[in-house]
N, C-alpha and C positions, 0 to 999 in steps of 0.2 A: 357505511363508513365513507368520509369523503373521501376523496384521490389523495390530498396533502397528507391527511391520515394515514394511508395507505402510503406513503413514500415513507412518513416516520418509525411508523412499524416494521416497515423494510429495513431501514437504513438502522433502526436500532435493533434489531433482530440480528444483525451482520453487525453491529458493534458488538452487544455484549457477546455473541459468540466470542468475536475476536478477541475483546478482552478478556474469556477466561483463556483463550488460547495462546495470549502474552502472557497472564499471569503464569504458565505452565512453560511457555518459551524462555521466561525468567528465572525457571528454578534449572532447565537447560542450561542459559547464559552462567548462574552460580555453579551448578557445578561443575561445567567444562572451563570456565576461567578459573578452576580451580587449581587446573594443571601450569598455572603460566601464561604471561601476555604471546611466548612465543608459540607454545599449541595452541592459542586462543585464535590467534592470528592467524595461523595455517588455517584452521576449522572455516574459519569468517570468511579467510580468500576462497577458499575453494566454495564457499555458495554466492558470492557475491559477483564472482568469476561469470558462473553459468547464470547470475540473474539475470544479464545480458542479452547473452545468448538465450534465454528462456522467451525471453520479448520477441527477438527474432519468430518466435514457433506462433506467436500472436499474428501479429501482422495485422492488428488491428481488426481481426477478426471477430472477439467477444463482442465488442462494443457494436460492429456491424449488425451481428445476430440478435442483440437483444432491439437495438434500432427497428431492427425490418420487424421482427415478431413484433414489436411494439406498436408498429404501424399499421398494418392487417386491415383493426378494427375501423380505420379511417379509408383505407384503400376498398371496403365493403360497404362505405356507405355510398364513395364516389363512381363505384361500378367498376373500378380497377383490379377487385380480385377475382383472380382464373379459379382459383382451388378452396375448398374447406379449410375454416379454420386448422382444423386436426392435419389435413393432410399440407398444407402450407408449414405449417412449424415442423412437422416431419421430414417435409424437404430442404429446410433450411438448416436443422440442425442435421440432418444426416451429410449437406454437403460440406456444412462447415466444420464437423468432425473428421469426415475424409480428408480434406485440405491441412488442417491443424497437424494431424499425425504424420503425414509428409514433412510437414515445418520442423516438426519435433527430431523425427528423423534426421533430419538435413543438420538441423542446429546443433543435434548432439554431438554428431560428427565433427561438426566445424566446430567445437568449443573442446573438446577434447584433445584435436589435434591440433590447434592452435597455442592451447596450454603448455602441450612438449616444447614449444620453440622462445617459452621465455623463460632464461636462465635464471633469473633474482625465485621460482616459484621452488621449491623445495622438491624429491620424487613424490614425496608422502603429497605433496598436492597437486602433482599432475597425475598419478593414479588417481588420487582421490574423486578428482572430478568425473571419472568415468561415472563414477559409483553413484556421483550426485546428480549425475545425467540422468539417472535410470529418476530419481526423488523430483525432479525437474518433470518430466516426460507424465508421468502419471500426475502432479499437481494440476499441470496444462489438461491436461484431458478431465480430469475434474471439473476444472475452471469452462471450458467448453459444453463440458454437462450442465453447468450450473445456467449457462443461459436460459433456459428454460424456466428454471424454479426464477430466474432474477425476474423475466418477463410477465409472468402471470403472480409475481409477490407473494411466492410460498420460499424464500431466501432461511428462512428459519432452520428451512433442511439439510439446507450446505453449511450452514454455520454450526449446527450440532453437528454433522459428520466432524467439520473441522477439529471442532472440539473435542470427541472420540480419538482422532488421530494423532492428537499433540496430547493429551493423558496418555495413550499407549508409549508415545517419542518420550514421554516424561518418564516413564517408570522401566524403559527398555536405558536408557541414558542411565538413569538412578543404578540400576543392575546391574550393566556393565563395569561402572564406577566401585561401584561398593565391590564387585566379584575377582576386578580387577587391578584392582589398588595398587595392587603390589609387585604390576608387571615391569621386566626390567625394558621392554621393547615399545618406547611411546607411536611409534607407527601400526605398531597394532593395535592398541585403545583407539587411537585416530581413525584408522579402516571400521572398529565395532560398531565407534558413532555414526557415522556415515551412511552403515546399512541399517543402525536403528532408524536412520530418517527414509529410506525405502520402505523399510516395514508399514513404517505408520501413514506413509503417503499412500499405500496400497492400500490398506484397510480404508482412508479416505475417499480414495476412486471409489472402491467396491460400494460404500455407501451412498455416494453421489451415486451411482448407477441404479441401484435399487431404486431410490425414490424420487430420479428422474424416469426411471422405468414406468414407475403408476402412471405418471404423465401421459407420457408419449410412447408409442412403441421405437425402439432404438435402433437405425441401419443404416450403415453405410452408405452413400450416394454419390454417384460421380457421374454430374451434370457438369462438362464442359463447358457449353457453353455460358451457365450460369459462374461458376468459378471467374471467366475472364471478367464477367459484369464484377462480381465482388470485387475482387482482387484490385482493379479498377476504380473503385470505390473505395476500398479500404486499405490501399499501398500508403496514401500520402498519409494517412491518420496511424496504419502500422509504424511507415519510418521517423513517423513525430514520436510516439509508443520508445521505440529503437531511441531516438535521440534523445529522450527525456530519461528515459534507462539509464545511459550516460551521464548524460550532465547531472544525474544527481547521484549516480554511483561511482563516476569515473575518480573520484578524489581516492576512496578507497583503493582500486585498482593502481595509481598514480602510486599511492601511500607504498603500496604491498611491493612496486618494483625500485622504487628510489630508495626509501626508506627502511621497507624490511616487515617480516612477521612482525616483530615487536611492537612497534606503532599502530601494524593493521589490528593488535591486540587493543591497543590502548581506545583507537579510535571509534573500533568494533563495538564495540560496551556504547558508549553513546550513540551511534550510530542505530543500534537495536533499540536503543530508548525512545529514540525521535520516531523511527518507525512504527513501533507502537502506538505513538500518540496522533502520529497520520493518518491511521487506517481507519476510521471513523471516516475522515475527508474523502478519502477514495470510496467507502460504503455508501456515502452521502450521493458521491457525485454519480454511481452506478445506477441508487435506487432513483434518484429525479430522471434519469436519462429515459426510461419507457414513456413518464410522464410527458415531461417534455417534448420527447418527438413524437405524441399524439397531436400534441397540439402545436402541430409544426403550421397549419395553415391560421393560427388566431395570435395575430402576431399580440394582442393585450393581454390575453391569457396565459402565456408562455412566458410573458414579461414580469408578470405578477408571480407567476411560479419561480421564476428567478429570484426576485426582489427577496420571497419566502424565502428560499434557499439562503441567501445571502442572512437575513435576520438569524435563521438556525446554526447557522456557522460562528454567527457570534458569540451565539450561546455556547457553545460547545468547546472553541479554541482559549478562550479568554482566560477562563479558570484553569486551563493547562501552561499559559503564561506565567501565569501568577504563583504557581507551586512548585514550576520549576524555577523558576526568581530564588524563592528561599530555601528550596531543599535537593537542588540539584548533588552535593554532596552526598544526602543521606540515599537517594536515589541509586548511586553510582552504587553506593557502599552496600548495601540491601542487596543489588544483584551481581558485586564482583567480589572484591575482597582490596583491604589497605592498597595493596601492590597499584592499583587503577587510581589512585586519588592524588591529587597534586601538592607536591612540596616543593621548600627550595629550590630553585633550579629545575624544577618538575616540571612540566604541564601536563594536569593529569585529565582521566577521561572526566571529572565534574565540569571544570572549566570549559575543556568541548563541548558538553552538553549544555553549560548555561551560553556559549554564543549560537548553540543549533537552534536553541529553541524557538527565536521567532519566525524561523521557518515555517512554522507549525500554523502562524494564522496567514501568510503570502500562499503556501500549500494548500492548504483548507479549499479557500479562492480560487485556484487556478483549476484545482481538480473542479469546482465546480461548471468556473468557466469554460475546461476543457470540453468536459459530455456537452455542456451546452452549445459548441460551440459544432461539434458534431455532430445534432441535430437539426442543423443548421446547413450541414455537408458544404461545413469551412477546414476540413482537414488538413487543405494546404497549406492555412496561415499558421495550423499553430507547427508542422512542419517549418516553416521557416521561424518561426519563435522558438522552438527546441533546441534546434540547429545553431542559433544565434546564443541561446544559453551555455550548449555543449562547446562552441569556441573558446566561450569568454573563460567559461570554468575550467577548461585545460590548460588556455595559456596562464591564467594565475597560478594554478598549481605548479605548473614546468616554471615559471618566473620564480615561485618563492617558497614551495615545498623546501627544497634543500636548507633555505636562510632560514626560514621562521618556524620548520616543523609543521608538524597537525592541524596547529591554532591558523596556518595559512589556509588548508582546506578547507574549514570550518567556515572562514571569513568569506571565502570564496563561495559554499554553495549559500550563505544568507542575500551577496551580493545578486548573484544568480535566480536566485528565488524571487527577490525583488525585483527584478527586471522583465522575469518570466510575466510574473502579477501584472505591471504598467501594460505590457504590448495586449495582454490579453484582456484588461479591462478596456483597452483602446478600440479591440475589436470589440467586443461584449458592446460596447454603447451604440455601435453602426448596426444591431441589430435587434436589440433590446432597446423597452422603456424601465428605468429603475420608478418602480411604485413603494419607493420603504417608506418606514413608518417613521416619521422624526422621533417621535414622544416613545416607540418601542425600541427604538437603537438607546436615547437616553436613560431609559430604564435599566438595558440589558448594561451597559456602560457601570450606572451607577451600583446595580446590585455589586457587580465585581470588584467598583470600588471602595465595597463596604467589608467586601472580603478581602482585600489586600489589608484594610485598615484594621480589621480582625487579627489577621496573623503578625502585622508588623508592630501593633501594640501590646501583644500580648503574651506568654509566654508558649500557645502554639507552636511558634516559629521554632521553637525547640524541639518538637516531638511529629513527626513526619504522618505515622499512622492516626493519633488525636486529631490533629490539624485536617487529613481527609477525609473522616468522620464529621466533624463537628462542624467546618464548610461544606462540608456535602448537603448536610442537612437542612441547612441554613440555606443556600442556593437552592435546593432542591422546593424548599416549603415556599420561597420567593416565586420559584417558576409557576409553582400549583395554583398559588392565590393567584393568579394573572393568565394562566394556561390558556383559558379561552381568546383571550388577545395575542398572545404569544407564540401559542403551539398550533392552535388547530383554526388560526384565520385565514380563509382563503383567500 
C-alpha cells in the first residue's frame, strides 16, 4: 500500500471512529439540552473551561512524539541514530508520558482554582470542574498513548477504544436521565453526568493502554536532559497549541461571564455541531504529519504530499458547506429541541451554526498547514499567528458581545479563522511548492456543484436524513469512478 494510502486509511480510520463517537455525543447533546439552555450551559462551561487548561498539559508534546518517532527511519539511514528502533520509541514515549502527567497535574490545579475566582460561573460549575479534571487528565494520557498507534498507522485502535468509551458515556448519561427524571435537586443530575464522563474516559485509557501495550513495553522515563531538548523544541508550538485553544474557544468562555449559562446553552449546541464537522481536519492533519516529517529533507516530495493534502480537504469540507447551507435548522433540531431554534426577536443556535460554518473549510487548511508547518520546526510562526488571532478574537468579543449577542462571537471566530488561513498560507508558500491539479480541483468543485443543484431544485431540501443518503451516494459513486485520479495519486 502506498504512504498516501496509508495517510487515508489513517485519517479515515480516526474519522469514522469519530463520527460514530459524535453520532453518540449527539444523543449526549439531546438529552442533556433536554434539561434547559441554563443546565446545558453550565454542562458546556465546565468542559469548555478545562479544554484550555487541557492544552496547557500538551505543550505541544503529541505532535513532538509523533515527529521524532516519525523520523527514526530517516535518522537510520543518515547514521544519526544511537538506539533500536524499539528501544528509541520506548524512550520517547516513556519521557513524554512522564512529562505530560506533571502538565496534567499542574493544569488541573491551575483550572480548578482559578475557576473559584470567577463569580458569573455558578458553585455547581466550579465543583464541577474538579470532577471534569479527573475526565481531562485521563483523555490526555490516552492521547499521549496514542502516539504510538498514530506513528506506525494502527490509529484504528484508538479510534475504536474512543468509540467504546462514548457508547458506555451514551448509556451511563441515558440511565441517569431516565432513573432520574424526577429529581428535585438539578446539581445532583449535573454532578451524575460529569462522573459519567470519568467513567467512560477511564475505560478509554484502559483500552488505549492495552493496545499500545502490544506495541511497546510502557515506562516511565525521566531523561532530563532530553526533557530540556523537548521542551525547547516543543514550547513555541505547545503555546501556539495554548493560543489557538483560545482564540477559538475564548468566545465561549467570553459568552459564559458577560452573558450567562443561558447563551453558553444556546451557543454550545452549535458550537458541538462545528466541532464535529472539524475533527476529520484535525485527524487529517495528524495522519499526514509522520508523512510528512519523513520527508522533511526532499523538499518536492513533501510539497506534492501537501498539494494531496490540500486536494483531500476539498473533498471532504465542501459537501459539509453545502448541507449545512440548507439544513442548518433541521440539524440544530434533531440534536436539541424548539427551545435552541430562532424566532422573532430570537437568535437561535441554527443561525450560529449557519455563520459557523465556513469555518469548517479556513480550519480544514490551517490544521493542515499547521502539522506541516511543524515539520518544518516553524513553531514560532504559527505562535505568533495564534497569538495574533487570540487578540483580534477577544477584543471583538469585549467590543460587541454585550451590543450584538452570540451572532457577534460567531462573526468574530469566522473573521479569525480567515485571517488565521492567509498568514499560514503565507508561510506555507516560503516553504512549499503547490503541485495541484487544475482539472482535479475543477472536477471536485463541479461534482459539489451538482450537489447543491440536487437539493436546491428539488424537494431534498425538505427532508434532511433523504438528502444525506441520496448525495452521499451520488458523491460517493462520483469519487469511485475517478478514485485512481483523485484518491490514491501520488
Amino acid at each position: 500500500m502506498s504512504m498516501n494510502n496509508k495517510v487515508l486509511k489513517n485519517a479515515f480510520a480516526q474519522f469514522f471512529g469519530k463520527l460514530l463517537t459524535v453520532l453518540v455525543a449527539f444523543v449526549v447533546v439531546k438529552i442533556i439540552s433536554g434539561f434547559g439552555t441554563t443546565f446545558y450551559g453550565n454542562y458546556v462551561t465546565t468542559y469548555e473551561f478545562l479544554a484550555f487548561f487541557g492544552i496547557l498539559a500538551d505543550a505541544g508534546l503529541f505532535a513532538i512524539a509523533v515527529r521524532e518517532i516519525s523520523k527514526f527511519e530517516q535518522k537510520q539511514k543518515t547514521g544519526e541514530a544511537l538506539l533500536s528502533p524499539e528501544e528509541n520509541t520506548k524512550f520517547i514515549l516513556g519521557n513524554i508520558l512522564s512529562m505530560r502527567l506533571l502538565l496534567i497535574l499542574g493544569a488541573t490545579l491551575f483550572a480548578g482554582i482559578t475557576a473559584q475566582f470567577i463569580p458569573s460561573f455558578s458553585l455547581a460549575v466550579k465543583l464541577g470542574i474538579w470532577i471534569t479534571g479527573l475526565s481531562m487528565a485521563l483523555t490526555i494520557v490516552a492521547g499521549t498513548l496514542s502516539s504510538i498507534l498514530q506513528a506506525r498507522m494502527k490509529i484504528h485502535f484508538f479510534s475504536g477504544s474512543l468509540v467504546i468509551g462514548k457508547i458506555v458515556l451514551a448509556i451511563l448519561i441515558f440511565l441517569i436521565s431516565f432513573l432520574w427524571s424526577g429529581i428535585k435537586a438539578p446539581e445532583t443530575l449535573f454532578f451524575l453526568f460529569l462522573w459519567a464522563g470519568v467513567i467512560s474516559n477511564l475505560i478509554f485509557c484502559l483500552l488505549v493502554y492495552f493496545f499500545v501495550s502490544r506495541e511497546i513495553k510502557i515506562q516511565l522515563k525521566f531523561n532530563f536532559d532530553w526533557w530540556k531538548k523537548v521542551f525547547k523544541v516543543s514550547l513555541p508550538y505547545g503555546a501556539a497549541l495554548v493560543l489557538q485553544t483560545l482564540y477559538l474557544r475564548v468566545d465561549l468562555i467570553l459568552i459564559s461571564i458577560i452573558l450567562g449559562a443561558g447563551a453558553v446553552g444556546i451557543y454550545g449546541v452549535s458550537a458541538r455541531v462545528l466541532e464535529s464537522f472539524l475533527v476529520l481536519g484535525v485527524f487529517f492533519g495528524q495522519a499526514i504529519l509522520p508523512k510528512i516529517s519523513a520527508e522533511e529533507h526532499c523538499h518536492k516530495t513533501s510539497s506534492k504530499t501537501l498539494s494531496w493534502g490540500i486536494e483531500k480537504l476539498l473533498i471532504f469540507s465542501l459537501p459539509i458547506l453545502i448541507g449545512v447551507y440548507f439544513f442548518a435548522p433541521d440539524i440544530i433540531l434533531l440534536l436539541s429541541s424548539e427551545e435552541f431554534l430562532s424566532k422573532p426577536n430570537f437568535f437561535g443556535a441554527d443561525k450560529i451554526l449557519l455563520i459557523l460554518t465556513p469555518t469548517v473549510f479556513f480550519a480544514y487548511f490551517n490544521q493542515l498547514f499547521s502539522f506541516s508547518l511543524v515539520s518544518k520546526n516553524r513553531q514560532s510562526y504559527l505562535l505568533f499567528v495564534n497569538a495574533t488571532a487570540l487578540i483580534f478574537n477577544v477584543l471583538l468579543n469585549i467590543l460587541f458581545l454585550k451590543k450584538f449577542g452570540i451572532k457577534a462571537a460567531a462573526f468574530s471566530t469566522i473573521f479569525c479563522e480567515t485571517l488565521v488561513f492567509l498568514l499560514l498560507s503565507w508561510e506555507i508558500s516560503k516553504h512549499f511548492t503547490f503541485y495541484l491539479s487544475l482539472s482535479n480541483i475543477l472536477y471536485i468543485f463541479g461534482i459539489n456543484t451538482v450537489l447543491f443543484g440536487i437539493i436546491f431544485l428539488t424537494p431534498l431540501k425538505q427532508n434532511l436524513i433523504l438528502a444525506i443518503v441520496f448525495c452521499s451516494l451520488i458523491y460517493l459513486s462520483f469519487l469511485w469512478r475517478f478514485r485512481k485520479k483523485l484518491l490514491t495519486k501520488e
